[in-house]
RONU-595365 format. One record per residue (C-alpha): x, y, z; residue in one letter. Coordinates in steps of 0.02 Angstrom, whole numbers, padded with zeros to 5 digits, always signed. Each point is the difference from the previous one (the first is absolute). Last residue first. Example, Ala and Ser with C-alpha at 12.3 -4.5 7.8 and 13.67 -1.06 7.14 Angstrom:
# RONU-595365
+00684-00053+00357S
-00069-00172+00033A
This chain:
# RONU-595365
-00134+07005-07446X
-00197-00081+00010X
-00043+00117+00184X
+00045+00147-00138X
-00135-00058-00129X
-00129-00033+00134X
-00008+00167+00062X
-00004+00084-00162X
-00132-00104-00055X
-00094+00062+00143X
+00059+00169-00008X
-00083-00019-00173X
-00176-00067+00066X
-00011+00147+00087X
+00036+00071+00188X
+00062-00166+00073X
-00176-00026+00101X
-00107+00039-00145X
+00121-00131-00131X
-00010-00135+00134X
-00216+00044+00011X
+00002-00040-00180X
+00119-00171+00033X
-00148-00028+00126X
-00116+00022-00119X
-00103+00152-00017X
-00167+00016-00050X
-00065+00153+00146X
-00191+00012+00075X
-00031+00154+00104X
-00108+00027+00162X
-00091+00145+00084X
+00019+00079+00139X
-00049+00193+00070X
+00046+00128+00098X
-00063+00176+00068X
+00104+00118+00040X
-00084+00151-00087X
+00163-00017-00156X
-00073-00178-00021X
+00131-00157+00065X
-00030-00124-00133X
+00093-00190+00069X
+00029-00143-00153X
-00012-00188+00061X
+00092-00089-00128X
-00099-00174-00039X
+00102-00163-00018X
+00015-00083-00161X
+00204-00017-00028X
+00082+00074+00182X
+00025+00166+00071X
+00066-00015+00192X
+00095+00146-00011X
-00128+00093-00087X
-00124-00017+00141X
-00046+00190-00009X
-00055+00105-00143X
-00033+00157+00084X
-00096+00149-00100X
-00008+00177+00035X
-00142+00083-00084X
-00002+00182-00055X
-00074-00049-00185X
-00128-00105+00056X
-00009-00183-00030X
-00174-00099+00050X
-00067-00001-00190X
+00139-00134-00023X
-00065-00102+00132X
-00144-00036-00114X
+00119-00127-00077X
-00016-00117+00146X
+00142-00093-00009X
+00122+00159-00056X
+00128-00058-00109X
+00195+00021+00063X
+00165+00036-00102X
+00127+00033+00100X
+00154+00101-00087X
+00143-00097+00032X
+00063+00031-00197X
-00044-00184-00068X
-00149-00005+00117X
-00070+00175-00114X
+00060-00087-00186X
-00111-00138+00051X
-00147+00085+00027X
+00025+00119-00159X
+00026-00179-00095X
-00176-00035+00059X
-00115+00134+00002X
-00053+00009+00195X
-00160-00001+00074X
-00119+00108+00150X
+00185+00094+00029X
+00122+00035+00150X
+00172+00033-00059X
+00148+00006+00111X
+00147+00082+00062X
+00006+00157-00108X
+00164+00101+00036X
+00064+00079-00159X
+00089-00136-00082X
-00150-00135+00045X
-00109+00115-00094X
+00096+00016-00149X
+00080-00199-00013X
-00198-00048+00010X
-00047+00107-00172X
+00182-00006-00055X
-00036-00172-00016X
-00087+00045-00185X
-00104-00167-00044X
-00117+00104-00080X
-00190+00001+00045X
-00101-00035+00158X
+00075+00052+00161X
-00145-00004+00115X
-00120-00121-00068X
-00158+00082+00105X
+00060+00135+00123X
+00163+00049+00075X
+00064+00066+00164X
+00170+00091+00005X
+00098-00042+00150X
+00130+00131+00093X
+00168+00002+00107X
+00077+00142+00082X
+00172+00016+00020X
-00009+00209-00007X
+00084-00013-00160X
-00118-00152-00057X
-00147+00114+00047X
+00061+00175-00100X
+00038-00139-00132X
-00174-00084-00033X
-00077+00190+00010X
+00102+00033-00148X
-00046-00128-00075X
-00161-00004+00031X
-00020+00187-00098X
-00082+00118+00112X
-00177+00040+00028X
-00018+00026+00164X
+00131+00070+00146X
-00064-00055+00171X
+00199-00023+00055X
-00022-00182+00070X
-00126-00049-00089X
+00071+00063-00184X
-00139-00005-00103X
-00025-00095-00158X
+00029+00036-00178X
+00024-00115-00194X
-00166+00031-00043X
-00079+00160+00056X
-00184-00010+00080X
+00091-00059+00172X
-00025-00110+00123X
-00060-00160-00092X
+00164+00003-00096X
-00017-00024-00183X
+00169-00060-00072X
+00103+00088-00148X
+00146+00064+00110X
+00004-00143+00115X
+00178-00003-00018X
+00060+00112-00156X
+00163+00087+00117X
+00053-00205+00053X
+00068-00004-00188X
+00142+00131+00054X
+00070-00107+00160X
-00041-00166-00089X
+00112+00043-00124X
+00012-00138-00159X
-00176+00041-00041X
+00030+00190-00026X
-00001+00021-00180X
-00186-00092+00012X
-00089+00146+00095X
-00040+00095-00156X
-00133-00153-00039X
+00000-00109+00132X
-00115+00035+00146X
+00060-00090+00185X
-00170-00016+00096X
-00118+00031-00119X
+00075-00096-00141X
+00026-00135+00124X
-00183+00006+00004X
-00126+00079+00128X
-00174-00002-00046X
-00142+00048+00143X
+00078+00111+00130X
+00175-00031+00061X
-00002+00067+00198X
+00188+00059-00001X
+00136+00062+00123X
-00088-00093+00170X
+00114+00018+00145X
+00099-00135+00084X
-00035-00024+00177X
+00117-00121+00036X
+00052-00123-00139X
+00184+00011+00018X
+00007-00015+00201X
-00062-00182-00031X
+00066-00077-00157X
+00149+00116+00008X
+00035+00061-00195X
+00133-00084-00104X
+00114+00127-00091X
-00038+00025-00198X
+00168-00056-00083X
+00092+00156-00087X
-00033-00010-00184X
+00128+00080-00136X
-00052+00157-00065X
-00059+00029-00174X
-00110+00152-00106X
+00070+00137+00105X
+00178-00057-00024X
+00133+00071+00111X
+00059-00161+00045X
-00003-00046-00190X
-00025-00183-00018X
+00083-00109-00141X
+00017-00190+00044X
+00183-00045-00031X
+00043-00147-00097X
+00185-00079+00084X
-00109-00186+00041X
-00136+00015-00144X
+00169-00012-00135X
-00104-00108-00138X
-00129+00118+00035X
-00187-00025-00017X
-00073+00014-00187X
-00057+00158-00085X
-00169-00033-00097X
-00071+00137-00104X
+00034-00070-00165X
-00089+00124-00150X
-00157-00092-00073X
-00021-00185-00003X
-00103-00026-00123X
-00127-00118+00042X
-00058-00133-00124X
-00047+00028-00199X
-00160-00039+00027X
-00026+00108+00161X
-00117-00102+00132X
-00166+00042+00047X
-00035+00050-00168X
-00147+00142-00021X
-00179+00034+00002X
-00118+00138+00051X
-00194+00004-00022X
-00021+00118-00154X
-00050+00170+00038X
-00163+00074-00064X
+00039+00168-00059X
-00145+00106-00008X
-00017+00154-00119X
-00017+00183+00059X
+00181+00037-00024X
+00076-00137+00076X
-00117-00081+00164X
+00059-00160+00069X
-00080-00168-00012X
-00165-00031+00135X
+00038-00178+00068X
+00192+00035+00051X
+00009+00185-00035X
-00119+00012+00140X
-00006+00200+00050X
-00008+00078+00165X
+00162-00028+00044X
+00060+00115-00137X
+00145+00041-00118X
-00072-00121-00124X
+00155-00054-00081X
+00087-00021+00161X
-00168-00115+00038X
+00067-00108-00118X
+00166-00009+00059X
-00036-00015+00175X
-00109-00161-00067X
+00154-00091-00077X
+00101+00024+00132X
-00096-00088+00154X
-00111+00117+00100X
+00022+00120+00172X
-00072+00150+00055X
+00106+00149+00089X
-00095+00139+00073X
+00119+00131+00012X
-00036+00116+00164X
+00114-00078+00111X
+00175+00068-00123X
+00133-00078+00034X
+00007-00073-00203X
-00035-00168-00004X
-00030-00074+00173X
-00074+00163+00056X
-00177-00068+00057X
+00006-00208-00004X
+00020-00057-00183X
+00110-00149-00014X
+00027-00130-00136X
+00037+00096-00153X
-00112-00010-00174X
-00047+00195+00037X
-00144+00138-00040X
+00041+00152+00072X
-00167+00118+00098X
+00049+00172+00062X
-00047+00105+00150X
+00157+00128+00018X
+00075-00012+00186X
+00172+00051-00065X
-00031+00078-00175X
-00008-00070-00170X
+00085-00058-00165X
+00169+00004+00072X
+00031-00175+00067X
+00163-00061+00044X
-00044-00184+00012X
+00105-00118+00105X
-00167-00023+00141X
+00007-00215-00031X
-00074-00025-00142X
+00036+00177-00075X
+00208-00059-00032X
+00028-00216+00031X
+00112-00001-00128X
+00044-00017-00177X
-00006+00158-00044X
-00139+00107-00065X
-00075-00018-00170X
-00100+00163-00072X
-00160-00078-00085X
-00088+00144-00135X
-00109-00139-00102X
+00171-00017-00089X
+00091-00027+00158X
-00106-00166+00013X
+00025-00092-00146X
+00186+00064-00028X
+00029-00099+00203X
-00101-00159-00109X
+00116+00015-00122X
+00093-00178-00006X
+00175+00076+00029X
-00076+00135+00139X
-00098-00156+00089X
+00161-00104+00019X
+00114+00112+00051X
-00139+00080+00122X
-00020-00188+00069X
+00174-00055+00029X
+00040+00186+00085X
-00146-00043+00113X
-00184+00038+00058X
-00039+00138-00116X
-00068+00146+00051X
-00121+00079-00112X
-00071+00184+00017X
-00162+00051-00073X
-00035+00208+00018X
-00174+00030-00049X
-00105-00006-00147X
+00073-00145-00066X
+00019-00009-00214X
-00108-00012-00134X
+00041+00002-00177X
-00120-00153-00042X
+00149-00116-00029X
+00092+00060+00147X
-00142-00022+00137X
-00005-00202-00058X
+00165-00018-00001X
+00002+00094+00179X
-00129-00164+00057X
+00134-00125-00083X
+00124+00079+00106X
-00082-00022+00162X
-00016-00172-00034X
+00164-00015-00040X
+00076+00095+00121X
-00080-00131+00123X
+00047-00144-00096X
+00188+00039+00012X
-00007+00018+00179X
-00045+00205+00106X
-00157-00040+00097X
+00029-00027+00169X
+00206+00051+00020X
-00017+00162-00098X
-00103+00036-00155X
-00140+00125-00050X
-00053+00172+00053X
-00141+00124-00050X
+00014+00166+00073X
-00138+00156+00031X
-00156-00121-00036X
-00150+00104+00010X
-00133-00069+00122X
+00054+00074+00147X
-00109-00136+00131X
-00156+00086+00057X
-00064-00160+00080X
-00150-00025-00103X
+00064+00061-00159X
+00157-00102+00011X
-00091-00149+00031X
-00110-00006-00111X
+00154+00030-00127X
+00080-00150+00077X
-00137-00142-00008X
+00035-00072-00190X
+00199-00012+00046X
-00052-00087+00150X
+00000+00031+00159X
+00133+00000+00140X
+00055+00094+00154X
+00109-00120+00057X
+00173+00099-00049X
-00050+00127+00106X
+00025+00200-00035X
-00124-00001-00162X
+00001-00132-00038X
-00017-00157-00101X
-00051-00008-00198X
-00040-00169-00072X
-00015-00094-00165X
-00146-00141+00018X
+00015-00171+00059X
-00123-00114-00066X
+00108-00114-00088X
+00118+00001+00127X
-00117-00081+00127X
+00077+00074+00173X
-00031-00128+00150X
+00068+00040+00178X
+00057-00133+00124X
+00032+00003+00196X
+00115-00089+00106X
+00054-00130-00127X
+00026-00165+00004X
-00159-00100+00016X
-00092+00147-00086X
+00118-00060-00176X
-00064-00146+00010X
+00026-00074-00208X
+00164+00139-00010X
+00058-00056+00197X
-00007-00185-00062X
+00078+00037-00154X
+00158+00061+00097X
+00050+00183-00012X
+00127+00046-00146X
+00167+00025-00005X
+00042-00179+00074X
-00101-00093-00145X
+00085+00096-00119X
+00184-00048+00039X
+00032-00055-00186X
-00068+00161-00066X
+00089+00121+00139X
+00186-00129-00069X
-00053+00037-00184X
-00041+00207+00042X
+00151+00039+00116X
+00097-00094-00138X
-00083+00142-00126X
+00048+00133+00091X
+00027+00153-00123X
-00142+00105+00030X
-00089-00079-00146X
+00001-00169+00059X
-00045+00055+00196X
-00157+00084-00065X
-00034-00167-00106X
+00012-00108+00158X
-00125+00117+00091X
-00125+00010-00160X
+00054-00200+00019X
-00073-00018+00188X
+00057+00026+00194X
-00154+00039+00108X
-00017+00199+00041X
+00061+00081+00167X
-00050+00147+00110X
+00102+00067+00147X
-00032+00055+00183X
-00164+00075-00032X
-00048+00176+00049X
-00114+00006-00166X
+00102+00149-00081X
+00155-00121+00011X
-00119-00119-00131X
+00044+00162-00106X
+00161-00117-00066X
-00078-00171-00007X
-00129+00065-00125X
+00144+00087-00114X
+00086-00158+00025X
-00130-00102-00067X
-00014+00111-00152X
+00191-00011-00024X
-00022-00178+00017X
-00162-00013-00126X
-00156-00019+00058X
-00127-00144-00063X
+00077-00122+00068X
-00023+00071+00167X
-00185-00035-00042X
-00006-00175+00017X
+00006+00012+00168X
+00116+00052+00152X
+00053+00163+00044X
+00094+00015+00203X
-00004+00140+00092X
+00100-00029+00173X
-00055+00098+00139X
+00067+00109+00154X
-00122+00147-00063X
-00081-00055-00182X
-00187+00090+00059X
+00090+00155+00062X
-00004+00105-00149X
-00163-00078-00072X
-00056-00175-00006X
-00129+00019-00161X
+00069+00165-00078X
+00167-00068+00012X
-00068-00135-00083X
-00051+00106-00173X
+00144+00107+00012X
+00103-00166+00012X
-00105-00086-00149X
-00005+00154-00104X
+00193+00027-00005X
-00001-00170-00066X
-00086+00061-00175X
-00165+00016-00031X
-00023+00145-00161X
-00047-00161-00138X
+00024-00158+00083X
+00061-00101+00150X
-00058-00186+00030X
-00120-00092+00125X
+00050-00067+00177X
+00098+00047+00120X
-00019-00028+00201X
+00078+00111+00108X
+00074-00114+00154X
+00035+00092+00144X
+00121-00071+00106X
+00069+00042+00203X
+00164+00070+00031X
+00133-00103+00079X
+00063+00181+00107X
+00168-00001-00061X
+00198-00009+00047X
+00127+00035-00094X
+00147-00138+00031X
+00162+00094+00048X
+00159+00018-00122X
+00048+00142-00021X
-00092+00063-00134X
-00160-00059+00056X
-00008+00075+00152X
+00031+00153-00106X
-00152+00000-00107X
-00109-00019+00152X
+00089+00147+00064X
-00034+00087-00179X
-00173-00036+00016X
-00106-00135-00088X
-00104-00032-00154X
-00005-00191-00049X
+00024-00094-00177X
-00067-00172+00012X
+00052-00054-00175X
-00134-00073-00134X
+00072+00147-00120X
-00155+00091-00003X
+00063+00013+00208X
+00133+00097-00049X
-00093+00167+00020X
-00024-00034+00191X
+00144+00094+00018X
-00105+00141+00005X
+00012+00050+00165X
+00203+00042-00026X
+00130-00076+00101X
-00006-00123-00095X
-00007-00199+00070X
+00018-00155-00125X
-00066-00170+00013X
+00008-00125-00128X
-00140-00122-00105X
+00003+00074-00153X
+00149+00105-00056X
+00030+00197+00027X
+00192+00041-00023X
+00004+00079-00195X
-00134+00075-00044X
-00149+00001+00119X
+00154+00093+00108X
+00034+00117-00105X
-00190+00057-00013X
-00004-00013+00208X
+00139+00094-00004X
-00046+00154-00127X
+00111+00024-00130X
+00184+00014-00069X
+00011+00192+00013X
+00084+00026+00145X
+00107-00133+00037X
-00037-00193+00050X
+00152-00066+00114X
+00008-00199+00052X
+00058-00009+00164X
+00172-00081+00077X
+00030+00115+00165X
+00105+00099-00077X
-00053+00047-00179X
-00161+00028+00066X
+00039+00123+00121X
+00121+00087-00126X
-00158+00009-00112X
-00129+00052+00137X
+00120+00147+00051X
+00039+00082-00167X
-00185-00021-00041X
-00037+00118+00154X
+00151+00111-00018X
-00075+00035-00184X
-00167-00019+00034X
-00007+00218-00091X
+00110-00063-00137X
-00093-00149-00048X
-00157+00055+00040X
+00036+00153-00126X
+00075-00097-00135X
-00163-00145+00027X
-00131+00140-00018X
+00076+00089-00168X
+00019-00188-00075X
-00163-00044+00055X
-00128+00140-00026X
-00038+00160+00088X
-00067+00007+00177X
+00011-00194+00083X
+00144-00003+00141X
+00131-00138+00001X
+00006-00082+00176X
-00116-00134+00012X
+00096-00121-00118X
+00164-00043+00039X
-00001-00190+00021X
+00110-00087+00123X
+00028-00192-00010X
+00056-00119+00149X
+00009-00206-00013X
+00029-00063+00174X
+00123+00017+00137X
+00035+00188-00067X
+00181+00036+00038X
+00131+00040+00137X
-00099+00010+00144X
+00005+00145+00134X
-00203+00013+00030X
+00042+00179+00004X
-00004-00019-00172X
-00147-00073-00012X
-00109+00160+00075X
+00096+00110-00137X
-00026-00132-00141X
-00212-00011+00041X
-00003+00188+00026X
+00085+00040-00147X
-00105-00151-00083X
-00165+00085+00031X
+00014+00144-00121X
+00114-00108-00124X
-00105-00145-00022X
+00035-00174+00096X
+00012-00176-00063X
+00028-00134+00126X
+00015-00197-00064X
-00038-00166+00023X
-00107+00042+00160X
+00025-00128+00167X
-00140-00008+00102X
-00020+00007+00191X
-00190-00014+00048X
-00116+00088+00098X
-00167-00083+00054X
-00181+00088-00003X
-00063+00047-00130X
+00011-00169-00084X
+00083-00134+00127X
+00162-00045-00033X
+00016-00202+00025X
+00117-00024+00144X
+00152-00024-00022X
+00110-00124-00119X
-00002+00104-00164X
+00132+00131+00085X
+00063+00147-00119X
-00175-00001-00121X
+00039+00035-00174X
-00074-00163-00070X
-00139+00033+00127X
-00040+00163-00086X
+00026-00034-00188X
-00147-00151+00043X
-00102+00090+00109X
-00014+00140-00119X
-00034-00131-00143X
-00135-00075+00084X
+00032-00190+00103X
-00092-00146+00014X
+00039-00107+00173X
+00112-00073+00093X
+00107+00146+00073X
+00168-00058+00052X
+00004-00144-00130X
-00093+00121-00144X
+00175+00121+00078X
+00117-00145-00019X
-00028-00051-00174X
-00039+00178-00039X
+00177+00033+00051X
+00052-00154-00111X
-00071+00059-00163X
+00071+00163+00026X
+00168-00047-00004X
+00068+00037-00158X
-00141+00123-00046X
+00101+00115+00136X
+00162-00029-00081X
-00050+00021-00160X
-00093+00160+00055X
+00188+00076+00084X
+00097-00053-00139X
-00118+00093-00124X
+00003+00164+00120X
+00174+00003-00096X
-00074+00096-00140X
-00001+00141+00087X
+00155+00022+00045X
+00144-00018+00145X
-00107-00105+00136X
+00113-00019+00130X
């Protein structure tokens, strides 16, 4: 049991111990040059003596170093383990409160009232915790992928969050992977987590940062290149002599949005802006023993001289000619830069006055980044000009907003008119109470998050939410206008110009980190007699009931079709956050928001279908997904490109499988949503032909027959019978392994588990 922080030490000296001889064995195994991700990966890997993994194709068993989860998806996560019936976490376990506190008037007010309305919430994570051996993070303490950078990431390791931005450790030279809280819980007790071996591509480097670039350029910048689906079941690995050139927190910020890119993870090359990140965060043995290890945090020189020998696919980005970049609105590939925006918010009608400008959270929210954005509000200050529209800052961690409020930088910005918001995840991820306009409003904010798609923010569709490191919101805070280029054109004050300097700032504090207040509450000494706190009468928790296995053949009769998804559907779509977050720990009450923000190609209304079997339209889809599961009728929703995009939110698979759905029949599949659907015993199917999709009406019955006989690679065929009696066939592709089609046949991955656990006794 890992009792504090500081003990992840044991666990890295460990590791370093014997990496040497894994990679020993695995260049043996393999016998030939290796990248970094295949490196951390086949270090990791449960069995080295099967086959080779092929990329895209072959799933592996892998064994994480540790499981950190957030507080909206780890009462889930803890609620599903528990039925699990072990007495502790099997590996190293922290929970980070983070998602919960609600953005409206500043910090301290913000945090009292999260506090006391997540009471029963926090109440249950920490007695959770304290039982089954995790490390506790309360409110307050910062955002877990900022934590984590902090104090557990090292170069080299695995980790798995049940967040979509885990990726964030990945500056750190760690492979740092997104999953579900099922994933999560395999994990926990015990089981290898299993992966599709996802293919490489290698971006390229070369040049160095100045003046406005910063990393958040280079991800806006290649997300604009592969778009949202261009990462999808693939590693991102930067190589070149331009990692150098970024610092870790800049790396990380760059890792973190690679999430927006579909990809698996991303991950930097170990080096000494790396080993000095780990120095002033308190781990300077990580940084000696990462140094003397170099060669095995890095990919081999062969792969560097080669590089399309070894990769799938590589992208070049010269950072000298990189320019600052805005993204959005609504997509996070929509890119251009800085230079290009006003042209393109007169020519597609984009608001062009800023309503809200907003820096921080898990992207953008380091030392540097404050500075930078600092330096720019220095620059406001001394001419007696200050933002022109609301600027919020959310800083990344207690450690950080100790540190930036003792060496000014927070004074910097609230004297250009900054109000600082708590150190959580708050407008990034819908936790904004916003009171400056009307449901539906059109409205352009300015933002240095990592996601954008319509409502993210605020709930409401009609914002138009663009994207840009810190530094370059705050300029164009002082401009008030999209429409403007405060960047190459200065800022207007009183008829005069002011030309703003290019920002600069230490990516490292020079009098180190201050630590801030402690936030860290150890596991119990007393786990065995700790009770985990859950109201029965609680409309915020309820303990889990396992999801009953469905007949492979009667069970997939005839099912009806709920949901035709039209063009974008994201987890955001299909389970929103925002006001919905309070009820993540009971599926009952979360399962009211499914579907409730997708387009259905049936009806005008988002969020409605018709009821087949009473003829009613335009009702809610939850409601018509329990009049069907109380008359024992099973349904399928049908998806379109990269169904599932987005958060890592299971409640988006546990929803639908609650309230009857069966399968999913889409042209592609986002890939943790994928995974989170065969962890629940929800089918997840891909049409072959992707023009089948246009062959779905909305009073089709359809048949997916041979599901007894389901095996890994063989074509499902899938029966329509049309409401005139006429009847069609087409055929689905599926990715499941056979332990995958183990978990479908038990019910869920958990019963699984479950299963296995009580045949052990």
């Amino acid at each position: 049991m890992e009792k504090n922080p500081a003990d992840a030490v044991v666990i890295v000296r460990n590791y370093y111990k014997s990496l040497p001889e894994r990679m020993v064995a695995v260049r043996a195994r393999v016998g030939r040059p290796l990248t970094l991700a295949e490196k951390i990966l086949f270090a990791h890997k449960t069995d080295l003596a099967t086959d080779l993994p092929l990329r895209g194709k072959t799933t592996v068993g892998l064994h994480p170093d540790r499981v950190a989860m957030q507080d909206a998806t780890a009462q889930m996560a803890i609620l599903q383990f528990m039925t699990a019936d072990k007495a502790e976490a099997a590996v190293p376990t922290t929970v980070h409160c983070d998602h919960l506190i609600r953005a409206k008037v500043g910090a301290i007010k913000d945090l009292e009232v999260a506090e006391s309305n997540n009471k029963e919430v926090y109440d249950f994570l920490a007695s959770a915790s304290a039982k089954y051996g995790m490390g506790f993070w309360k409110p307050g303490s910062g955002i877990i992928h900022q934590v984590i950078l902090e104090h557990y990431a090292f170069p080299g390791g695995l980790i798995i969050g049940t967040d979509s931005h885990t990726p964030n450790a990945g500056g750190l030279g760690m492979l740092a992977i997104g999953v579900g809280g099922a994933d999560a819980v395999d994990v926990m007790v015990g089981m290898p987590w299993e992966l599709l071996w996802p293919k490489l591509v290698g971006v390229r480097l070369t040049g160095k940062l100045s003046g406005w670039t910063s990393g958040k350029d280079v991800i806006l910048k290649l997300a604009g290149m592969l778009t949202v689906a261009g990462g999808t079941n693939k590693i991102i690995e930067y190589f070149g002599p331009g990692t150098e050139s970024l610092s870790c927190t800049a790396k990380a910020t760059v890792t973190n949005m690679g999430a927006e890119l579909g990809a698996t993870t991303s991950v930097f090359p170990f080096d000494k802006r790396m080993a000095s990140y780990l120095r002033a965060t308190g781990r300077a043995e990580m940084a000696s023993l990462a140094s003397n290890l170099a060669e095995h945090l890095t990919a081999d020189a062969e792969v560097l001289a080669n590089p399309e020998k070894y990769y799938d696919e590589i992208v070049e980005i010269d950072l000298s000619e990189l320019e600052p970049h805005v993204v959005g609105p609504h997509t996070p590939d929509l890119a251009r830069p800085v230079s290009r925006l006003a042209d393109d918010v007169k020519s597609h009608d984009y608001p062009a006055e800023i309503k809200a400008a907003l820096i921080g959270s898990c992207t953008n929210s380091s030392y540097e980044d404050i500075g930078r954005a600092a330096h720019i509000a220095r620059q406001a200050k001394a001419k007696g000009l200050k933002a022109r529209v609301p600027l919020m800052v959310t800083p990344g961690s207690e450690q950080v907003r100790a540190t930036i409020e003792r060496d000014g930088l927070l004074a910097d910005l609230e004297a250009i008119g900054a109000t600082v918001l708590a150190n959580a995840c708050g407008p990034c991820i819908g936790q904004w109470e916003r009171t400056d306009i009307a449901k539906g409003e059109k409205n352009s904010i300015l933002t240095s998050y990592n996601r954008n798609f319509p409502k993210r923010n605020d709930g409401n569709p009609s914002t138009h939410a663009f994207i840009a490191s810190p530094e370059v919101v705050v300029a164009y805070a002082l401009t008030g206008r999209l429409d403007l280029d405060p960047i190459h054109e200065g800022v207007q004050l009183d008829g005069n110009l002011l030309k703003l300097e290019a920002p600069s700032a230490a990516e490292l504090p020079t009098k180190g980190f201050d630590a801030g207040r402690d936030g860290y509450v150890a596991p119990s000494e007393q786990a065995v007699s700790a009770n985990v706190m859950v109201n029965p009468k609680s409309e915020r928790l309820a303990l889990l009931k396992p999801f009953e296995p469905v007949d492979k053949v009667a069970g997939y009769q005839n099912l009806l079709v709920l949901l035709k998804a039209r063009g974008k559907c994201t987890t955001d779509h299909i389970s929103p956050a925002g006001p919905w977050l309070k009820f993540r720990g009971h599926l009952d009450r979360i399962s009211d928001n499914m579907f409730s923000g997708a387009g259905n190609a049936f009806t005008d209304k988002p969020g409605t279908g018709v009821d087949v079997l009473t003829g009613q339209a335009g009702e809610e889809l939850q409601k018509i997904a329990r009049a069907y599961k109380a008359k024992g009728q099973g349904w399928v929703a049908v998806g379109d490109q990269n169904y599932g995009e987005g958060s890592s939110r299971e409640h988006a698979a546990m929803s639908p499988r609650f309230l009857g759905c069966r399968a999913v029949v889409a042209r592609s599949f986002a890939r943790i949503h994928e995974t989170n659907l065969k962890k629940q015993g929800v089918l997840p199917l891909t049409f072959a032909n992707p023009a089948d999709y246009d062959r779905i009406r909305q009073d089709d019955r359809l048949s997916i027959v041979g599901l007894d006989k389901l095996a890994p690679g063989l074509k499902v065929e899938v029966r329509i019978a049309h409401a005139d009696g006429s009847q069609e066939t087409f055929f689905a592709l599926h990715s499941m392994t056979q332990d995958q089609i183990a978990w479908f046949s038990a019910g869920s991955a958990l019963n699984l588990i479950r299963q296995q656990s009580m045949r052990g006794r």
